[in-house]
C-alpha positions as CSV (number, residue, x, y, z in Angstrom):
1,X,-24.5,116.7,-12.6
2,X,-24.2,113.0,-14.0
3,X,-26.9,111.2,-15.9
4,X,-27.6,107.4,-14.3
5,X,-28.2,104.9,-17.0
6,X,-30.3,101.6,-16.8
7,X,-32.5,99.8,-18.6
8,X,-35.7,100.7,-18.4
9,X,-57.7,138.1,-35.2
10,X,-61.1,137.8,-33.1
11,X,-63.5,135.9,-34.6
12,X,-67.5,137.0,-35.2
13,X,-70.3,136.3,-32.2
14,X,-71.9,134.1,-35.4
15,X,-68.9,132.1,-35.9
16,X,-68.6,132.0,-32.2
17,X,-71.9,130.0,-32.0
18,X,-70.7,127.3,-33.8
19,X,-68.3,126.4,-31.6
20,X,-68.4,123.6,-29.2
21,X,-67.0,124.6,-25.8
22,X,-65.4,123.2,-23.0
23,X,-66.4,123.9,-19.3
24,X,-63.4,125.8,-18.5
25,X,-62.4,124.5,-14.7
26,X,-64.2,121.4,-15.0
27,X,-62.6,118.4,-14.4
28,X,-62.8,115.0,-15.3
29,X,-60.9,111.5,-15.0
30,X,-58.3,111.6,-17.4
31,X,-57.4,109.4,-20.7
32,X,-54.1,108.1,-19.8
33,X,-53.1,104.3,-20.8
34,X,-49.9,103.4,-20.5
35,X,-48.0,100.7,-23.2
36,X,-45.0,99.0,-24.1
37,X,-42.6,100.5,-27.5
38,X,-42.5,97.6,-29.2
39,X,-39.2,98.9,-30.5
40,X,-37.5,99.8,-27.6
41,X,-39.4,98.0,-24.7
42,X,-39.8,100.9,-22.9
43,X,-42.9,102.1,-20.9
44,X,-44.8,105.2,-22.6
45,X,-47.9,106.7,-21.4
46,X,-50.4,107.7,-23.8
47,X,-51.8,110.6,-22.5
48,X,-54.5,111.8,-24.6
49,X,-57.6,109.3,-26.1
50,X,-57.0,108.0,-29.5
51,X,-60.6,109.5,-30.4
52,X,-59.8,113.3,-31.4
53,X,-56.4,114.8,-32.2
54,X,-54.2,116.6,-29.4
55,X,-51.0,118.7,-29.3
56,X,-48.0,120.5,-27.6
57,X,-46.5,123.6,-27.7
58,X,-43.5,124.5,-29.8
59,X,-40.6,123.1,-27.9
60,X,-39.4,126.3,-27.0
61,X,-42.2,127.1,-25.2
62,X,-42.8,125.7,-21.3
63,X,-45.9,122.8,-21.6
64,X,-44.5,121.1,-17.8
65,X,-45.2,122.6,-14.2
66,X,-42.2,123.1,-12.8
67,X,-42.5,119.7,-10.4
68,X,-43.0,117.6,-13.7
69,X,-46.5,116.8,-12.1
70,X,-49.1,118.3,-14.5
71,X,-48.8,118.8,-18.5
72,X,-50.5,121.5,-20.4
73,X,-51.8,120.2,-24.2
74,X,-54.5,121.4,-26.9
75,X,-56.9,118.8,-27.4
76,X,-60.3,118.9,-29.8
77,X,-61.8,115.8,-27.4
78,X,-64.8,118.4,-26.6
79,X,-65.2,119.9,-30.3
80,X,-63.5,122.5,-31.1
81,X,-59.6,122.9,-29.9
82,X,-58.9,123.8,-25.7
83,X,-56.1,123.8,-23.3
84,X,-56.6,121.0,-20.8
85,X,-54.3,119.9,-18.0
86,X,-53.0,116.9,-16.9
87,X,-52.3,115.7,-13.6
88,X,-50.1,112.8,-13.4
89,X,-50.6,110.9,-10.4
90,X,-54.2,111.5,-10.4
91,X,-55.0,110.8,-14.0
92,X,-57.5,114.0,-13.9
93,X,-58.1,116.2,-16.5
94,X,-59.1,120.1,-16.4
95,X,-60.3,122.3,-19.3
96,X,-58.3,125.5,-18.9
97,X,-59.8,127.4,-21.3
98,X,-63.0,128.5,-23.7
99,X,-61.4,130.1,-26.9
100,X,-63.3,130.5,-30.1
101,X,-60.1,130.1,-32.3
102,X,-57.4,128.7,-30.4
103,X,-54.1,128.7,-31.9
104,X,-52.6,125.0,-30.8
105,X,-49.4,125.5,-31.2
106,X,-48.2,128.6,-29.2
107,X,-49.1,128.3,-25.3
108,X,-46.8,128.4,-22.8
109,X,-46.7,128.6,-19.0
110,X,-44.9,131.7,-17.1
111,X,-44.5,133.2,-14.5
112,X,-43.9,130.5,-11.6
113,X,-46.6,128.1,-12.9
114,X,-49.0,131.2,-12.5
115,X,-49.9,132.1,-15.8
116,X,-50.7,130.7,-19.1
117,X,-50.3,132.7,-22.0
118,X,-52.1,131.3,-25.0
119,X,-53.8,132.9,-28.5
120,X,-57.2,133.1,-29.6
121,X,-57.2,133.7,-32.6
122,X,-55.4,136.9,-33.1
123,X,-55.7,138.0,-29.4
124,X,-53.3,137.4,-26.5
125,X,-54.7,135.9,-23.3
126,X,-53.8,135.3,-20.1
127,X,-55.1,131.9,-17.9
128,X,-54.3,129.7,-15.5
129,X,-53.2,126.4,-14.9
130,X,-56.7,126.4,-12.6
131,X,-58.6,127.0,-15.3
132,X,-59.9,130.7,-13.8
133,X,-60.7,133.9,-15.4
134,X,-58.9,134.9,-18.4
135,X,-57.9,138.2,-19.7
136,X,-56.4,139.8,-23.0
137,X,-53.2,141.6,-23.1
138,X,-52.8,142.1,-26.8
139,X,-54.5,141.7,-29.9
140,X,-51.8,141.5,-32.4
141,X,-53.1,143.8,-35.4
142,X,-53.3,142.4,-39.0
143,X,-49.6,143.1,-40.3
144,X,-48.2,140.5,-37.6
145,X,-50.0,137.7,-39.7
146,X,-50.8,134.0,-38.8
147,X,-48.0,132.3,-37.3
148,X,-47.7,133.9,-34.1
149,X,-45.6,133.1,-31.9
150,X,-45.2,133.8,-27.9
151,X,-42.3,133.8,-25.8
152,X,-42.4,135.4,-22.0
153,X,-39.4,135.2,-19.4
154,X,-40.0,132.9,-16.1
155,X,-41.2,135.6,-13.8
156,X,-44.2,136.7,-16.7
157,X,-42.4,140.1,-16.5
158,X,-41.3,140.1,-20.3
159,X,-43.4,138.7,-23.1
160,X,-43.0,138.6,-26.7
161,X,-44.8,138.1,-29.4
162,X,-43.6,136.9,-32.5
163,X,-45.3,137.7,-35.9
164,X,-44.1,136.9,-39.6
165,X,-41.0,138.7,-39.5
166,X,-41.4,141.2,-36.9
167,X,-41.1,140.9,-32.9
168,X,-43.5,143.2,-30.6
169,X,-42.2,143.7,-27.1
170,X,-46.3,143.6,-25.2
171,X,-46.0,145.3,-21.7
172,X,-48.9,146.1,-19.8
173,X,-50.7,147.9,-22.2
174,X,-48.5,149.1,-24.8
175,X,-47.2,147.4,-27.7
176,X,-43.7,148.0,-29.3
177,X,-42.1,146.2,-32.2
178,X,-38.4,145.7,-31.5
179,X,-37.1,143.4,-34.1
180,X,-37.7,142.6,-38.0
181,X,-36.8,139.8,-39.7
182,X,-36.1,139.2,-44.0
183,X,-37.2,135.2,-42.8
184,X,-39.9,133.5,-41.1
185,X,-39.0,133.6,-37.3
186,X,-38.9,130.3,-35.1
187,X,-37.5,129.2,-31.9
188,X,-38.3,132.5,-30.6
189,X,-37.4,132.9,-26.2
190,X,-36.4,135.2,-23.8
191,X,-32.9,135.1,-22.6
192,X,-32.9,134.0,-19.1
193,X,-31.4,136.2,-16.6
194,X,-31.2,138.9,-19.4
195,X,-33.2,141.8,-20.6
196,X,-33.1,140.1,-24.5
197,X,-34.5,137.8,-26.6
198,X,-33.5,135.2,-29.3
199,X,-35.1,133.9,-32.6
200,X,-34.1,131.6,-35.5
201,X,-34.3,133.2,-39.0
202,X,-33.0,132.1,-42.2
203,X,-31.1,129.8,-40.1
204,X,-29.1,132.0,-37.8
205,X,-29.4,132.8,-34.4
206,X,-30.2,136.5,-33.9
207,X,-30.7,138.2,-30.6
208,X,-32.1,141.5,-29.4
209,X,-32.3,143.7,-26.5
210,X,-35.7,143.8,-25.6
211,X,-35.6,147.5,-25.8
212,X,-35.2,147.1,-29.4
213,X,-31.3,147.7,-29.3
214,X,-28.3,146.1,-29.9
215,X,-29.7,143.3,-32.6
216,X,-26.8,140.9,-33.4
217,X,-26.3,138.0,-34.7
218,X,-24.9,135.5,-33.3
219,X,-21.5,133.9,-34.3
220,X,-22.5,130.4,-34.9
221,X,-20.4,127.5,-36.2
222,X,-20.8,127.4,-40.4
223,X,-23.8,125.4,-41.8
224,X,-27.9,125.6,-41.3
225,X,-29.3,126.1,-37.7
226,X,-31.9,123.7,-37.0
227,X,-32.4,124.3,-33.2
228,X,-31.3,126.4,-31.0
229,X,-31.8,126.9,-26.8
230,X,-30.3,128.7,-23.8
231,X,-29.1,127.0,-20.9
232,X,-31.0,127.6,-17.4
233,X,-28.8,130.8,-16.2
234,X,-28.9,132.2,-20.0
235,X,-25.1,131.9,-20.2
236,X,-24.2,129.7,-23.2
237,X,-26.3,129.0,-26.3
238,X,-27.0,125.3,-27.0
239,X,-27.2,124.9,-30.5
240,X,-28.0,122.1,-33.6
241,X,-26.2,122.7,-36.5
242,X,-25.7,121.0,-40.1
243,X,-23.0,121.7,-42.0
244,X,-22.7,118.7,-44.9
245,X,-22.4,115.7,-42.8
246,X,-24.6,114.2,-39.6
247,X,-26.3,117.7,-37.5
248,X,-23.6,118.5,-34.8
249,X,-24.9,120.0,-30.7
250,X,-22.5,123.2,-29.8
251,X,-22.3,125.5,-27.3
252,X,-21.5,129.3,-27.3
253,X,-21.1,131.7,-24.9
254,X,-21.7,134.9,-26.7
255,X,-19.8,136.9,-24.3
256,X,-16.6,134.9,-23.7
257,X,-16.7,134.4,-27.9
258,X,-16.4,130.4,-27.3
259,X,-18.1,127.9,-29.2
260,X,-16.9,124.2,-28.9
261,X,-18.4,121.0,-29.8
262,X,-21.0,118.6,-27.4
263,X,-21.7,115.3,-29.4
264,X,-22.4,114.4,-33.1
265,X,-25.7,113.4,-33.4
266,X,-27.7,110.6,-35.4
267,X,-29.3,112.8,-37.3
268,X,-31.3,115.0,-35.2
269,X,-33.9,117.5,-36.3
270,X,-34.3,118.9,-33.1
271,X,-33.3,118.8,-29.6
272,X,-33.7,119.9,-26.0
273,X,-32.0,119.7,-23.0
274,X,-32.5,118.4,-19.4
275,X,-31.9,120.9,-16.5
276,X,-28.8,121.2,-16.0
277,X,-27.8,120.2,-19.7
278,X,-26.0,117.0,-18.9
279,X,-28.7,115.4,-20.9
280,X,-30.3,116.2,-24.4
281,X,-33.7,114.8,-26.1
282,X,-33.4,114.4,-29.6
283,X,-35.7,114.1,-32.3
284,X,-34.7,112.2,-35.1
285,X,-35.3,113.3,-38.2
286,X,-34.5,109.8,-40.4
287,X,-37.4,108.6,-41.9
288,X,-35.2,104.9,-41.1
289,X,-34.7,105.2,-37.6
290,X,-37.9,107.9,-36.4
291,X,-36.4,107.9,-32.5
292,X,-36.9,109.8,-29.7
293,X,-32.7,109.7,-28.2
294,X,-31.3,110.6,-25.1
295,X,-27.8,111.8,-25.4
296,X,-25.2,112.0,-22.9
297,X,-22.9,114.6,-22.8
298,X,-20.0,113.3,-21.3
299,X,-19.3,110.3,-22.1
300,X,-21.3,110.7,-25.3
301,X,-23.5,108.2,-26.0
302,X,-27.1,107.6,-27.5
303,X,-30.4,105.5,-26.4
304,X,-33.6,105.5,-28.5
305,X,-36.0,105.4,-25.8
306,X,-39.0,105.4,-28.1
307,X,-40.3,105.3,-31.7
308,X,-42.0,108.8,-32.6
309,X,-42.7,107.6,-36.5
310,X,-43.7,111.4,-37.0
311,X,-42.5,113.7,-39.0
312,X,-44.0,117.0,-36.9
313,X,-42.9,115.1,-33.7
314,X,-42.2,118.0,-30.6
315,X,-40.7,117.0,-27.8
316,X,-39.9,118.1,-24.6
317,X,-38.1,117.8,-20.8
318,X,-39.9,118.3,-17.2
319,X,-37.8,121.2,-15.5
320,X,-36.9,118.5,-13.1
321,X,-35.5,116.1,-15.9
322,X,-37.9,113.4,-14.5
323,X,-40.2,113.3,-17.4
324,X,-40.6,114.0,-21.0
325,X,-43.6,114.4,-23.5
326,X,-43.9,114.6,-27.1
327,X,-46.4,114.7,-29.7
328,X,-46.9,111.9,-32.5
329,X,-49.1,111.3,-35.5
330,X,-48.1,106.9,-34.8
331,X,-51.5,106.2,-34.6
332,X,-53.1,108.2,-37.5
333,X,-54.7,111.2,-35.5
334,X,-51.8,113.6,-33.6
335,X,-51.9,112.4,-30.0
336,X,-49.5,113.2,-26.5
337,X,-47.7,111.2,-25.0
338,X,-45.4,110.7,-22.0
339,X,-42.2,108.9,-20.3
340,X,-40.9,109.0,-16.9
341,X,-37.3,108.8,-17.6
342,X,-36.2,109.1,-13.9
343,X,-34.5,105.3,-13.5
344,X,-32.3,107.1,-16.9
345,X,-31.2,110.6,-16.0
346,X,-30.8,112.2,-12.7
347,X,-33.1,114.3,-11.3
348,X,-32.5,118.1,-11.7
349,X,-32.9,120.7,-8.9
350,X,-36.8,121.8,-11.0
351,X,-35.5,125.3,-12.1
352,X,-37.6,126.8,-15.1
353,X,-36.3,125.3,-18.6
């Protein structure tokens, strides 16, 4: 596929009351304005209100539908911290959920666009992108710590949950840890199309069965991971690596034992692909040049498409490579934003990321 360039843990009842809710299901116009980069003179649409702070996921996790029409993002606009979603077209809003303590940076959507796993506070729900009944499937005991972390495969048949140093397999309901880890974990996801999952830890790439077995780690190029993602049919490892000089994109394939070289990057901190991974997103990580790049694979070439001017900018694709959203402190107050980025890269068949 070719990429077409042009311009353009539970908290108390007491503690409960003190929160202010959202009317889960209730939806309202939307805050979207769009403006002009002044760096780059490209359209971006500000999706959430400058008034209260808003945020996505952790890139690994899946914040698009998989038609690119509707994004999923924490927002404080009624109070306390929600899940809302947005519908593009319409400019609509929907609160999607009523948690006392929600955790605003581990949501994802699984399972089709069925189900949306999230955290409240130390407890694992369930939701939907409708906004509908909700349901707990785990509450992660006090050993797992803070910083969790969630990670499910595309049918919702597999989910993991990722603690400080420890991964707990959660099916139906029973709970069973199949991983440790000496290091924090991050970029924690299922494998697609295989019963395993992958994390980042001291910066390697480790993968495990999720049966608990077979825990390797993965045979990397030399130097510091800094990202790291599987390609749609779970075949090859794309991977950001620093090793001395500017952070280099590689590919593995684990089982063939390949790993070659994709592009040299302008000093990426993180990364993700389009669909079909003919196209990457990169974050910069310059304090210079604070970018949002599209990369080209072949021929290699960069565009900064926007200025994030953050340093805990996420971004991320639309399965269908149509759109992209990230998160930016520009403004003062952590706010979403948006870019239809379909007159730059080829549309992609909408698989799951």
């Amino acid at each position: 596929m070719r990429a077409a360039w042009t311009r353009r843990t539970f908290l108390s009842a007491a503690s409960a009351s003190s929160v202010l809710f959202a009317s889960r299901g209730q939806e309202t116009a939307g805050e979207a304005k769009k403006f002009i980069d002044p760096a780059t003179e490209f359209e971006v649409l500000r999706v959430s209100a400058p008034g209260h702070s808003s945020w996505l996921p952790f890139p690994e996790n899946r914040a698009f539908s998989r038609r690119g029409d509707v994004l999923v993002f924490a927002s404080d606009r009624g109070g306390a911290p929600q899940l809302y979603r947005h519908h593009f077209k319409q400019n609509k809003l929907k609160a999607l959920t009523q948690a006392v303590k929600l955790n605003v940076d581990s949501f994802t959507l699984a399972g089709g666009d069925k189900t949306l796993l999230y955290f409240d506070g130390s407890r694992l729900m369930a939701g939907s992108l409708n906004g509908g009944k909700e349901r707990e499937l785990f509450a992660a005991p006090a050993g797992l710590g803070a910083r969790l972390r969630v990670a499910a495969s595309e049918d919702g048949g597999a989910i993991v949950v990722g603690g400080e140093r420890r991964l707990v397999l959660v099916s139906g309901k029973k709970a069973n840890d199949i991983a440790a880890s000496t290091s924090d974990i991050s970029c924690l996801a299922t494998r697609p199309r295989r019963m395993a999952v992958s994390f980042l830890a001291g910066g390697r790439v480790r993968c495990v069965g999720l049966d608990g077995k077979n825990e390797i780690a993965l045979q990397t190029a030399p130097g510091e991971i800094l990202d790291a993602q599987w390609s749609a049919d779970g075949t090859t490892l794309l991977y950001l690596v620093r090793n001395g000089g500017l952070p280099e994109l590689r590919e593995l394939n684990p089982e063939e034992g390949t790993d070659v070289p994709v592009a040299r990057t302008s000093q990426f901190g993180r990364f993700q692909r389009n669909g079909d991974a003919s196209v990457f997103l990169g974050t910069s990580a310059s304090k210079a040049s604070p970018y949002l790049v599209l990369l080209l694979r072949t021929p290699v070439r960069e565009l900064p498409i926007c200025e994030h001017r953050s340093a805990e900018a996420r971004a991320v694709f639309s399965a269908n490579s149509a759109r992209l959203a990230f998160q930016s402190d520009r403004d003062g107050k952590m706010a979403v934003f948006a870019m239809s980025v379909d007159k730059l890269v080829e549309e992609t068949d909408g698989e799951p990321q």
